[in-house]
Structures are given as C-alpha cells and as structure tokens.
C-alpha positions in Angstrom: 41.6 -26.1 2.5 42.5 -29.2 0.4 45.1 -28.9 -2.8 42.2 -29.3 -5.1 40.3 -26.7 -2.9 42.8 -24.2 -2.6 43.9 -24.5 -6.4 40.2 -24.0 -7.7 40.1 -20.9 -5.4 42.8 -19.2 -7.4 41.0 -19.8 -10.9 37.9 -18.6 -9.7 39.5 -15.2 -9.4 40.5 -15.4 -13.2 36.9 -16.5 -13.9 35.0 -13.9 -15.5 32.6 -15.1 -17.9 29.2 -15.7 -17.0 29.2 -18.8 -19.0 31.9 -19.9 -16.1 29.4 -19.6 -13.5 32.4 -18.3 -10.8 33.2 -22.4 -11.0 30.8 -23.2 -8.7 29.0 -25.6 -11.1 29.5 -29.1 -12.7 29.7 -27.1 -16.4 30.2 -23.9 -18.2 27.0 -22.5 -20.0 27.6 -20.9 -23.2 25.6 -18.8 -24.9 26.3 -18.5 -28.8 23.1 -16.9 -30.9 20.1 -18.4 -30.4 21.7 -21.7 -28.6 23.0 -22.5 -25.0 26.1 -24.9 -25.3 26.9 -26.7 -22.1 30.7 -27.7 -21.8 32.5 -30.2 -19.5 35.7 -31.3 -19.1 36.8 -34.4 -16.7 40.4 -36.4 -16.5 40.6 -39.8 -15.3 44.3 -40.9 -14.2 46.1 -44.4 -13.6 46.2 -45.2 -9.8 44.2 -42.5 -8.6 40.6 -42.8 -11.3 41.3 -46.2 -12.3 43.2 -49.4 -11.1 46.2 -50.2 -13.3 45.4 -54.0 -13.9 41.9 -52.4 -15.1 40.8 -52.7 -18.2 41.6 -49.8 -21.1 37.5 -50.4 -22.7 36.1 -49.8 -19.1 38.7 -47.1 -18.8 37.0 -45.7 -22.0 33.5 -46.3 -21.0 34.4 -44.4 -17.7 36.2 -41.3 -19.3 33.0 -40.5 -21.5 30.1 -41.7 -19.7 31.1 -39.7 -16.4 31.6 -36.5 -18.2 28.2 -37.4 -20.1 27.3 -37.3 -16.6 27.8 -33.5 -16.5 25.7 -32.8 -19.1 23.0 -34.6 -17.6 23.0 -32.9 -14.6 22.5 -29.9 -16.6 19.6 -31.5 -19.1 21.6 -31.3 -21.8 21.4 -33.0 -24.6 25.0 -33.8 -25.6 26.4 -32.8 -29.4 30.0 -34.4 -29.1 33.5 -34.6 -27.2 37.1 -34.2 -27.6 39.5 -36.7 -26.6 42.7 -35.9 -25.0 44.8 -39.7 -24.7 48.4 -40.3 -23.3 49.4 -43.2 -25.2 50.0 -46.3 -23.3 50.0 -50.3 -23.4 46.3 -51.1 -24.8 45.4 -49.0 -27.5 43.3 -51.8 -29.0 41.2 -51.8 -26.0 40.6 -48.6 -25.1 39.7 -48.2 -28.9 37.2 -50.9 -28.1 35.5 -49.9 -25.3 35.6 -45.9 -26.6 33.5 -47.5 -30.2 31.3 -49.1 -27.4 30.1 -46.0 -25.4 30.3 -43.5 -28.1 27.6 -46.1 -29.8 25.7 -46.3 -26.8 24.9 -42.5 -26.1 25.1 -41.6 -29.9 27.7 -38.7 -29.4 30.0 -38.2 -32.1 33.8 -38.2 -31.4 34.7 -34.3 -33.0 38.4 -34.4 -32.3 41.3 -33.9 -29.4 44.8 -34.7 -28.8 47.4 -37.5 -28.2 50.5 -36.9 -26.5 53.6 -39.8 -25.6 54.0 -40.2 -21.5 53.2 -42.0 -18.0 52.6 -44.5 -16.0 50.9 -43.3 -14.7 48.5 -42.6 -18.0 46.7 -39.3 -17.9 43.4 -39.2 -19.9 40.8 -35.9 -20.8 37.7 -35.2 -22.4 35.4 -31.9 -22.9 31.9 -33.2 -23.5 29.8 -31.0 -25.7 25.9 -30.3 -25.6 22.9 -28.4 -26.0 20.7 -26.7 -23.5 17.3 -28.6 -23.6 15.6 -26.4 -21.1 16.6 -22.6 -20.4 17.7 -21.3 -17.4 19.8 -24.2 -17.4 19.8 -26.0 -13.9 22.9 -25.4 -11.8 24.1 -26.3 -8.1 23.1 -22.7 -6.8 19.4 -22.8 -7.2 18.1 -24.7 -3.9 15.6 -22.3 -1.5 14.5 -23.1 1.7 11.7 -24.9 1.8 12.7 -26.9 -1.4 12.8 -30.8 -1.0 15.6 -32.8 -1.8 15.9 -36.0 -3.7 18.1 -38.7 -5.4 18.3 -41.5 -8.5 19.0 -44.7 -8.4 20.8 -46.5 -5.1 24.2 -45.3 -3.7 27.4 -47.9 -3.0 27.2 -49.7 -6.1 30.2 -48.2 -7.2 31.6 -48.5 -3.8 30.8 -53.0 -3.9 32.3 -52.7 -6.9 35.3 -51.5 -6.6 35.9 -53.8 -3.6 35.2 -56.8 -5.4 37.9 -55.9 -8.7 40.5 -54.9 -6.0 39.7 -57.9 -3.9 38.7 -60.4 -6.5 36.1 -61.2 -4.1 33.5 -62.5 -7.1 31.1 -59.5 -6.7 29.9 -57.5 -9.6 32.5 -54.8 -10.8 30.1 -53.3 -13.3 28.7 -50.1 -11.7 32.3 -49.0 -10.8 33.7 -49.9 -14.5 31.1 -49.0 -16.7 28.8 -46.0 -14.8 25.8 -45.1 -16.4 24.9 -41.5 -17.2 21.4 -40.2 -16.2 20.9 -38.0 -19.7 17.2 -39.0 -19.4 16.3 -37.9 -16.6 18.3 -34.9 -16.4 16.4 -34.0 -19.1 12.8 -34.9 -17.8 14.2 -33.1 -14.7 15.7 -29.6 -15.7 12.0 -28.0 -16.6 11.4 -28.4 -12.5 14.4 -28.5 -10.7 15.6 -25.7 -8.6 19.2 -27.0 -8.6 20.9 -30.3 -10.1 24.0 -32.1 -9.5 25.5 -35.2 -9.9 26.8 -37.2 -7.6 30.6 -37.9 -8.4 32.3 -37.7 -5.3 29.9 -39.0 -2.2 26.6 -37.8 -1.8 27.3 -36.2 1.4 30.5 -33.8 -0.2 28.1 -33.0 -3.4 25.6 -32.2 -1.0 27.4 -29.9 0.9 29.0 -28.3 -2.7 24.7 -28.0 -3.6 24.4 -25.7 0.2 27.3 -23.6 -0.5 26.6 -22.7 -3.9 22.8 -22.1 -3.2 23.7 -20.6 0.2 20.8 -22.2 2.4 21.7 -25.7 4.3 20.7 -28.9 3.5 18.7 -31.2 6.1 20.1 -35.0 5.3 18.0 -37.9 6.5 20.4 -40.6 6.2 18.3 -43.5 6.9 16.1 -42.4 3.8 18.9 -42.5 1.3 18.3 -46.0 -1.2 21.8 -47.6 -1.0 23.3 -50.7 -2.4 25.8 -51.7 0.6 24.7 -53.6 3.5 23.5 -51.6 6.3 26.3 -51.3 8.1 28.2 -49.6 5.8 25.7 -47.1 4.7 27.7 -44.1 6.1 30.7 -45.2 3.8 28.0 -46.0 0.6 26.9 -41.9 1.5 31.1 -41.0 1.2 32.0 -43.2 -1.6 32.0 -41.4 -5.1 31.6 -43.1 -8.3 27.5 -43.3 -8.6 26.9 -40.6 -11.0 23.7 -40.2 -9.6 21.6 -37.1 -9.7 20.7 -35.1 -6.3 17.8 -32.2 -6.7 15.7 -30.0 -5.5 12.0 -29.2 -6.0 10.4 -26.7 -5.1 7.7 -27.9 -1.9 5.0 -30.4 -3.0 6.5 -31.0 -6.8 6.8 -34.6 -7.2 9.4 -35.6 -10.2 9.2 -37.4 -13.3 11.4 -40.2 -12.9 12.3 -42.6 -10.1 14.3 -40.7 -7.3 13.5 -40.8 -3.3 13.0 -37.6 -1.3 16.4 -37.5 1.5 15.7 -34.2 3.1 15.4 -30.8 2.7 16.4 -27.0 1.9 16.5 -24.5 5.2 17.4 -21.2 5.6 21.0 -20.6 6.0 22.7 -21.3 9.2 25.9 -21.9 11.0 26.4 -25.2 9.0 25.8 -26.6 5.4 24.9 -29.5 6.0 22.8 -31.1 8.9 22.8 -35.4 9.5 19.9 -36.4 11.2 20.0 -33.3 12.4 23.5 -33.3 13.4 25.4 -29.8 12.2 28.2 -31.3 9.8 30.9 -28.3 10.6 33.6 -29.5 8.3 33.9 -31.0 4.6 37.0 -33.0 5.4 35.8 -37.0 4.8 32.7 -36.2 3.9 33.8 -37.7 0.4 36.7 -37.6 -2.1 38.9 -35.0 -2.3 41.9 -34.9 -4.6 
C-alpha cells in the first residue's frame, strides 16, 4: 500500500459523517436545511503538480479549475472557494491568471489563507457548491450490467506536458489550463449511476469507481478516444491530468453530452478491473500515485 494509500486509510477510520462518504468519493456532501453543499479540497505543489519554470497564471488556472473539477463530477453547481497561498516569486501572475478563471466559471473568491514558505510552493483550495440533482452522484453507485463511458479524448494532458518540459513546440494548453466538465456533470447527475473524474489515469480512477461500487469494471482499451499517437495509448490511459468524466448508465441509457461507451459493469470477481479481458490484479502503475 502506497504513502498516500496507507495515510488515507488511517483518516477513514476518523471519518464519521455521512457527509464524508467513508472517503471513498471525489467530495463531501453536506446536508444543511433544505440544501446539499458539495465541498472539495485539492493542493497543487512546486515540482511534483506543476513545473517550477511554469507559469504562476496557469498555476492559478490549474488550482481552481481542477478542484471545479470535483464538483462537476458531482453535478454541482459551484457557489465559491477558499484560497490557501504560500507566498512566492510571482504574485502578480498568479493574481492574473486567478482574476482569469474565477471570471471564466463565475465563482466568487469567499476567502482563505496566506502563509510565508517553500520552494517548493504549496498551494490549496476548498471549492464550494450546490447539489443540482439529489442523491448526488458518487464513485460507489456502478451495478453490473451498467455501461461505462468517458468525455472528451485522453493524453492531452500527457502531449502537453511533454512539449513544456521538452520545448518540443507542441501545445502545452490542456496540461496548463484543464477545463472543468461543470456542464455536463450537470446534464449527467439525473442518470448516472456513479461519476468520477479522471485526475489520475483513467485506468487507476477506474479501478477507485470498482472498489467503491464493489462490482468490476470490463475496459475495452481500443475503444477509449485518446489524443497520443497509437503507440502510446497505454501511457495516454495512465497519464492523469484530463479532468475528464468516467460514468456509468444504467444498460441501454444513452447520455446527454458527448462521451464514448469503454466497457462495462460485472458482478464482482477476483479483480477490479479487467483489460481486454485481461484480470488487472494490482493498482501499482496503473496511474499516479503520490
């Protein structure tokens, strides 16, 4: 069991709200009166998140849109965040780029904390929002018999992150400035039987979905839409960084927005996860794993 594993492990026993969900999902789910509040909270940190030469605006773009990211895989419909900044060498820019997403999703900055520290530079934010659609999608719904389906292509994150640490002349955008699927979490979270997104490789976050949910996921590799040349497709399905959403239906529900059916929901057996019908016995590289 990995650091990150093994740590989680031991705050799951001090877990005992239901709004926690026994941290098994992307988000807790509050409820308070006659609302549901959906809470996330993300850290992005220098050298491990984010290149050090990288700019401080995409850095800001990053830290909100992927924990925007959360709340989409939960169909929420986000209310505000809280910033938590370790001061650094480009406050202007991250200033910038922080005006720049926070205009683009509408959400309202409410507050947080600055604190003096680093390299490497540590940054946090709890993303805030509102339950559009109640019970409120989580990874532990899939049943067999359930299809399963993605967004959007994976590996652009992957191409880009080559070409800003290679300087190769690609397009860096999809790693720098991700994208957050509120829309169609939304559209999505009246139908889904469970909803995730994909963070850190589609193959890891689909083997998080199984456990959760119990039942094992059937993978049809060659199915999955990805970016990368086909070579690399194995690496595009390992690669984090898309911010994607995976789902399930229930059998013969077709969804509302663009996504490609890559396999299915069985019954529980000795696996998780099954690759072109290959048992996948172990998590280890199957993405990334702090």
């Amino acid at each position: 069991m990995s650091g990150e594993s093994a740590f989680l492990e031991s705050l799951r026993a001090l877990a005992h709200h239901p709004a926690a969900r026994g941290f098994l999902d992307d988000a807790a789910v509050l409820e308070v009166g006659g609302e549901t509040l959906v809470l996330t909270h993300d850290m992005l940190i220098e050298g491990v998140h984010f290149l050090p030469s990288q700019s401080r605006a995409d850095v800001a773009w990053k830290l909100v849109a992927t924990n925007l990211s959360d709340l989409a895989a939960k169909g929420a419909e986000p209310l505000g965040v809280l910033l938590g900044y370790m001061l650094g060498d480009d406050e202007p820019g991250f200033m910038t780029g922080l005006a720049e997403v926070l205009a683009h999703y509408g959400v309202p900055l409410l507050g947080g904390d600055t604190v003096s520290g680093g390299p490497p530079q540590a940054l946090g934010l709890t993303a805030i929002g509102r339950a559009t659609h109640r019970p409120v999608p989580s990874r532990a719904g899939a049943r067999p018999g359930d299809t399963l389906w993605v967004t959007g292509e994976l590996g652009r994150a992957m191409l880009g992150f080559e070409a800003l640490r290679d300087g190769t002349g690609g397009d860096p955008q999809a790693y720098l400035r991700p994208m957050a699927r509120l829309g169609e979490g939304r559209a999505l979270a009246p139908l889904v039987t469970a909803m995730m997104d994909v963070s850190d490789g589609l193959l890891l976050d689909a083997w998080r979905m199984a456990e959760a949910s119990q039942v094992s996921l059937a993978l049809d590799s060659t199915a999955v839409p990805i970016a990368a040349p086909e070579p690399r497709r194995l690496d595009a399905l390992r690669w984090g960084d898309d911010y994607e959403l995976l789902f399930t239906l229930p059998a013969g529900a077709e969804p509302p927005v663009a996504a490609t059916r890559i396999g299915s929901a069985e019954p529980r057996g000795f696996v998780p996860l099954f690759l072109d019908g290959e048992p996948i016995a172990h998590h280890d590289g199957l993405g990334w794993e702090h």
